[in-house]
C-alpha positions in Angstrom: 148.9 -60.7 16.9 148.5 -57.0 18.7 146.5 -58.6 21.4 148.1 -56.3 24.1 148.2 -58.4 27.6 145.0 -58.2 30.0 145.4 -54.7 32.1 148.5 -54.0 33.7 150.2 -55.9 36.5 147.2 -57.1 38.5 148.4 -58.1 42.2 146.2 -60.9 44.0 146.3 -60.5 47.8 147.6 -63.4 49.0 146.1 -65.2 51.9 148.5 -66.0 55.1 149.7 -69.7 54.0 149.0 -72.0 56.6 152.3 -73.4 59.1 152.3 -76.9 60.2 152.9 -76.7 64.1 156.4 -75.9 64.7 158.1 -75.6 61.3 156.4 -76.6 58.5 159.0 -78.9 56.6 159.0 -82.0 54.7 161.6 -84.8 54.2 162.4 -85.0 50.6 162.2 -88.4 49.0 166.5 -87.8 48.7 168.7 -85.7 49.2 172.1 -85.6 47.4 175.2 -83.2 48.2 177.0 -82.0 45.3 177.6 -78.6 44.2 175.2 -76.2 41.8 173.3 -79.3 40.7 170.5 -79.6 38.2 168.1 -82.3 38.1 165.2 -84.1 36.3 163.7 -87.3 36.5 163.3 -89.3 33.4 159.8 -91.6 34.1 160.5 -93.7 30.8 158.1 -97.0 31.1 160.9 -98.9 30.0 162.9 -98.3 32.7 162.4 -100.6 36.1 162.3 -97.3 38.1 162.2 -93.8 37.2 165.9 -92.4 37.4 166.8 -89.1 39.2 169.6 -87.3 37.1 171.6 -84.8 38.3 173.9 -82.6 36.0 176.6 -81.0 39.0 180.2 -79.3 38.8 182.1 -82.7 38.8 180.2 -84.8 36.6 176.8 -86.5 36.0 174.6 -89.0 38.7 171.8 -91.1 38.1 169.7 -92.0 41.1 167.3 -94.8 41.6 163.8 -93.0 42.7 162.9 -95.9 44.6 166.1 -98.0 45.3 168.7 -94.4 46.0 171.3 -97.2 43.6 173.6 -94.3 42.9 175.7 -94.2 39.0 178.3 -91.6 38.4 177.9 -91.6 34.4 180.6 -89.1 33.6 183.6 -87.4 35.6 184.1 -83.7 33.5 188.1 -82.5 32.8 189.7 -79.9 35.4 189.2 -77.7 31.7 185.0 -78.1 32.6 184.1 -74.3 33.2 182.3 -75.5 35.8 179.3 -72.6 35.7 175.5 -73.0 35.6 175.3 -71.4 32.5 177.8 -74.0 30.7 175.5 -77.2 31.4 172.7 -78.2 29.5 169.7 -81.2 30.5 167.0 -82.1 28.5 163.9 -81.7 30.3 163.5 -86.0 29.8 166.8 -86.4 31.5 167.8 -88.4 28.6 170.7 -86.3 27.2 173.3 -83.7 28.8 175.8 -81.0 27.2 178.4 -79.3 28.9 181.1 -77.0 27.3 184.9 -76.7 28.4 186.9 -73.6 28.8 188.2 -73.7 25.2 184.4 -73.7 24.0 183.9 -77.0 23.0 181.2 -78.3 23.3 180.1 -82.0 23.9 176.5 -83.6 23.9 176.2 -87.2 25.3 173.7 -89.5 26.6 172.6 -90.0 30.2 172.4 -93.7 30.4 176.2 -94.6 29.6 177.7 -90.9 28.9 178.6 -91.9 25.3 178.9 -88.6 23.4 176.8 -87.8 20.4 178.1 -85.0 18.8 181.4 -82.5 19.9 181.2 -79.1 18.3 183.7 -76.0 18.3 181.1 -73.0 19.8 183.2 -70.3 18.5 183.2 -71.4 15.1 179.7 -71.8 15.0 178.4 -68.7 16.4 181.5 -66.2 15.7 184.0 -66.0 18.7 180.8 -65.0 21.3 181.7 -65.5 24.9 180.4 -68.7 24.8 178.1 -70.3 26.2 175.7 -67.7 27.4 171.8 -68.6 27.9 171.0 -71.6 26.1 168.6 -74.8 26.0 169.2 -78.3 25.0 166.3 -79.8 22.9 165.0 -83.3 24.1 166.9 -85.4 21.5 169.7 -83.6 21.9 169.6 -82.5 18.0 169.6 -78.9 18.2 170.3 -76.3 20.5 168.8 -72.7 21.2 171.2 -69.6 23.0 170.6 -66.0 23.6 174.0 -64.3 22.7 174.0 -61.0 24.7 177.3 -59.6 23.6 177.4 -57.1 21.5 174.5 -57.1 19.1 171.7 -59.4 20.8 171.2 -62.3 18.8 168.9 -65.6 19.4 170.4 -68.6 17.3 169.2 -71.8 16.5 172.2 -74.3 16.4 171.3 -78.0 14.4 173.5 -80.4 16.6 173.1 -83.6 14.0 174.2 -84.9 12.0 176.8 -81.6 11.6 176.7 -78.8 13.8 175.8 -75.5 12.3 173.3 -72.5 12.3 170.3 -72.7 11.1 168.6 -69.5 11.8 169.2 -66.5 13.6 167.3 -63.5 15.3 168.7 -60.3 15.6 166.9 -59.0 19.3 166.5 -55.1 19.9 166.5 -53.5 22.5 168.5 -50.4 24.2 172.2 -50.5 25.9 170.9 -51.3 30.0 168.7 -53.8 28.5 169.0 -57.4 29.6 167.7 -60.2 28.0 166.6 -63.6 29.7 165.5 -66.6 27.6 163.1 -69.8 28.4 161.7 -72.7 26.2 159.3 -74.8 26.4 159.8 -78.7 28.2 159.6 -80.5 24.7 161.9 -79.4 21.1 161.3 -75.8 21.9 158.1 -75.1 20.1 157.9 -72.0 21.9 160.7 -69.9 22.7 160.4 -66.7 25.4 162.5 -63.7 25.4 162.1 -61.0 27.6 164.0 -57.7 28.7 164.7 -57.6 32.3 166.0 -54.2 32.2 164.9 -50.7 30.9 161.5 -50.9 29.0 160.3 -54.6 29.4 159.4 -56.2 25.9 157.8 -59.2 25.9 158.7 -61.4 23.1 157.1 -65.0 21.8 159.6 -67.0 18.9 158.8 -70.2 17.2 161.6 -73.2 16.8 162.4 -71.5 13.2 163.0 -68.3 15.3 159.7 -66.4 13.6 158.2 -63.8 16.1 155.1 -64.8 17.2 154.2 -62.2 19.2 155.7 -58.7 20.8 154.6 -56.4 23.8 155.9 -53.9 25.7 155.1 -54.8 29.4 154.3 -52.6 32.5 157.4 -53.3 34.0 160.7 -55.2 33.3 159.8 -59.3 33.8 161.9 -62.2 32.7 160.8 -65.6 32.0 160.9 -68.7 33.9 159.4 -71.2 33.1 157.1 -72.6 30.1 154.7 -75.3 31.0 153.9 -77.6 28.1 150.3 -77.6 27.4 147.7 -76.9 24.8 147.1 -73.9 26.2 150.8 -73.3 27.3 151.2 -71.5 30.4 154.2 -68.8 31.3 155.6 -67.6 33.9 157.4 -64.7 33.7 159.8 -62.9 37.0 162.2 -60.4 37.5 165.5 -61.0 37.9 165.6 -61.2 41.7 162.5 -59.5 42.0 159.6 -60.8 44.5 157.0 -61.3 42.2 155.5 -63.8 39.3 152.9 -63.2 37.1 151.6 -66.2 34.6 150.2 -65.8 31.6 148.0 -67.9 29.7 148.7 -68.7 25.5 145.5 -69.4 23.4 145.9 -69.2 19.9 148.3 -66.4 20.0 146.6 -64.5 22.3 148.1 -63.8 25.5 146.1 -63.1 29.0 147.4 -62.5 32.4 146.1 -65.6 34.3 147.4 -64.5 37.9 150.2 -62.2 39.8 151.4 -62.7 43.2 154.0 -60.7 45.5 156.2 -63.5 47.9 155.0 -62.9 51.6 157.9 -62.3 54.0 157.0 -62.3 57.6 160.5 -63.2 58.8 161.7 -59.2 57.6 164.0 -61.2 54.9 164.3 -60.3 51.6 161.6 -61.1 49.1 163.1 -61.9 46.2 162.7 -65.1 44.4 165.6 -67.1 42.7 163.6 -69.7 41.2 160.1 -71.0 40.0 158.6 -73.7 38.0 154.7 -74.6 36.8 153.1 -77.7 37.6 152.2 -79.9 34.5 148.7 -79.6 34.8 148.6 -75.8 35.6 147.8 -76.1 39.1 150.6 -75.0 41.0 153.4 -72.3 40.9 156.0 -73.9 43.1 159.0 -70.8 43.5 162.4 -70.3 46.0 162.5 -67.5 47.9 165.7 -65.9 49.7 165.6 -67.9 52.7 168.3 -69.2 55.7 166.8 -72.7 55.2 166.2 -74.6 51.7 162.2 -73.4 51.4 160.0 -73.6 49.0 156.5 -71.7 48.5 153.2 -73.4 46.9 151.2 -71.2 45.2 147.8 -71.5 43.5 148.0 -70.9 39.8 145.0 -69.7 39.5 144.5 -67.0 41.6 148.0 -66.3 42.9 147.2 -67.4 46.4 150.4 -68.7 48.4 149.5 -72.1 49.8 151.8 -72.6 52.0 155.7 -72.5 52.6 157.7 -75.1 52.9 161.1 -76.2 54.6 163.4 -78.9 53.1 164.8 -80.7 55.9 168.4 -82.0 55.0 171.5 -81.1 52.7 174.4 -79.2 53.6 176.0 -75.6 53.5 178.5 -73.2 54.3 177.1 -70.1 54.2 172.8 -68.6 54.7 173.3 -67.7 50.8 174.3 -71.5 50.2 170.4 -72.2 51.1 167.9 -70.5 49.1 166.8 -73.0 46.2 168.2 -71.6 42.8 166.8 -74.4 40.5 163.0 -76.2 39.6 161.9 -78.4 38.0 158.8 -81.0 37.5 159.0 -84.2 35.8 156.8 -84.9 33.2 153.8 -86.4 35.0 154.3 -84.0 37.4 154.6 -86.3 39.9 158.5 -85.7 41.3 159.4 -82.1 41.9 163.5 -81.5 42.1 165.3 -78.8 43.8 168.9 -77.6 43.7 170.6 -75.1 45.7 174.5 -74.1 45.1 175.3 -77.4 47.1 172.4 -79.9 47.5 169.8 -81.6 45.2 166.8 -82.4 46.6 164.5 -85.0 45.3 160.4 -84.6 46.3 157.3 -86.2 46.0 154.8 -83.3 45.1 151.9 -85.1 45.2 152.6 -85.0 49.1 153.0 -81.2 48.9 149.6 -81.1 47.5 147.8 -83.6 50.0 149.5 -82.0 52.9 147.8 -79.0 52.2 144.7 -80.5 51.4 144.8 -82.1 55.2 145.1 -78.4 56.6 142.0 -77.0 55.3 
């Protein structure tokens, strides 16, 4: 369990991506403007076509993948908070939360937006400013939040059939400390919390909150994203900081797979907002600062950057309205969505790949 991670941050020099004549962009399979969306596609055989859901400030859409058949499922109350932070999606896009101003909080189901359990937050976890960083287990049964106020806590919060606290995790660290929190795709059977300020503690917590593993890291890194594997995979970024490093879980034991800074010849700013691992490893896809919605492919295994990409449509107001805030893969890793503060973008990442297969 004292298996420190492999040397300290190792930086792979990244080879120049390779630029499509022009600007390299792709059309995205659709393209939906709503405001701070977040997506996933739910593949379920059952279904006649997989369905693009997208959790945004007014409500929730279901998409047709193939047909575009658009469903608003649920309108939310003028009382919805409206923030990032306050909705919840299962990684199957099969069940949504979203909390109100006066901290309830309400679980439903995608397909027909008929709630499955409303609970009053502040009751459950003691009058917190609630809700703070949190994650929504697949069946909608439980749910796991990172309460930063005050004393640091991680709590584990049983949804059904009553709603109450099942375990709890007092987190310590010093007063600039930040904490950021990331579980893995299915019921979180591993949980990731890092510092992202001061010393940067590394910290691994099974879904009965039991520390796994701790490590003090070279520098202060965040998590991002957990790739469900046998050998899970995670990635781990500062908080608006340019680079990613991915490390590899075997049996405990924790390795640094690869490291890579985000290339910038434009002179903007480096830093990334957003990343997420392919299922099978592969690929890091992240979003760096950026006056167009862009993407960057990155090998996973040696940190190489693939190539950058531009999203051609959506909307916005401002150059910050651009740069894409929010990833995600479906299961089979075959759809890739992307969200900036007014778009949702719907891709075929099997095309990513094959493009730059072409170019070499």
């Amino acid at each position: 369990m004292n298996t420190p991670l492999v040397g300290a941050i190792i930086l792979v020099a990244c080879t120049v991506p390779h630029f499509l004549s022009g600007a390299d962009a792709i059309r995205p399979l659709r393209v939906v403007n709503v405001e701070s969306p977040e997506s996933r596609v739910d593949e379920d055989d059952s279904q006649d076509e997989p369905q693009w859901v997208i959790l945004h400030r007014q409500g929730l859409s279901v998409l047709g993948v193939e047909s575009g058949m658009r469903t608003d499922v649920s309108e939310f109350s003028r009382q919805y908070s409206g923030s990032h932070s306050s909705r919840y999606l299962t990684p199957s896009g099969k069940i949504f939360a979203y909390a109100l101003t006066r901290k309830q909080l309400t679980v439903a189901r995608v397909s027909d937006g008929k709630t499955i359990v409303q609970a009053n937050a502040n009751e459950l976890v003691g009058h917190l400013n609630w809700p703070t960083q949190s994650f929504l287990s697949n069946d909608g049964s439980h749910l796991f939040t990172l309460a930063t106020h005050n004393r640091r806590k991680l709590i584990r919060v049983d949804l059904l059939p009553t709603p109450r606290v099942t375990a709890t995790q007092e987190i310590k660290g010093g007063r600039k400390d930040a904490f950021t929190m990331f579980a893995s795709a299915d019921d979180p059977s591993l949980i990731v919390v890092s510092s992202t300020g001061g010393p940067g503690m590394f910290r691994v917590f099974d879904e009965e909150l039991n520390l796994r593993y701790s490590k003090k890291l070279p520098q202060p890194l965040g998590p991002n994203a957990v790739s469900n594997r046998q050998d899970p995979l995670i990635l781990l970024m500062p908080v608006l900081g340019s680079r990613w490093q991915l490390i590899r879980e075997t049996s405990d034991q924790y390795t640094l797979l690869s490291s890579a800074k985000q290339w910038r010849p434009t002179g903007l700013d480096t830093s990334i907002h957003s990343a997420a691992i392919s299922p099978d490893g592969k690929y890091v896809v992240t979003g760096p600062v950026h006056l167009t919605p862009t993407i960057s492919l990155w090998n996973a295994a040696d940190g190489s950057l693939l190539r950058e990409v531009q999203l051609l449509g959506g909307t916005g107001r401002l150059p910050s309205d651009h740069t894409i805030k929010r990833l995600a893969f479906s299961k089979s890793g075959r759809y890739l969505t992307a969200g900036n503060v007014r778009n949702a973008f719907l891709l075929d990442f099997q095309q990513l790949v094959t493009a730059d297969d072409s170019s070499q």
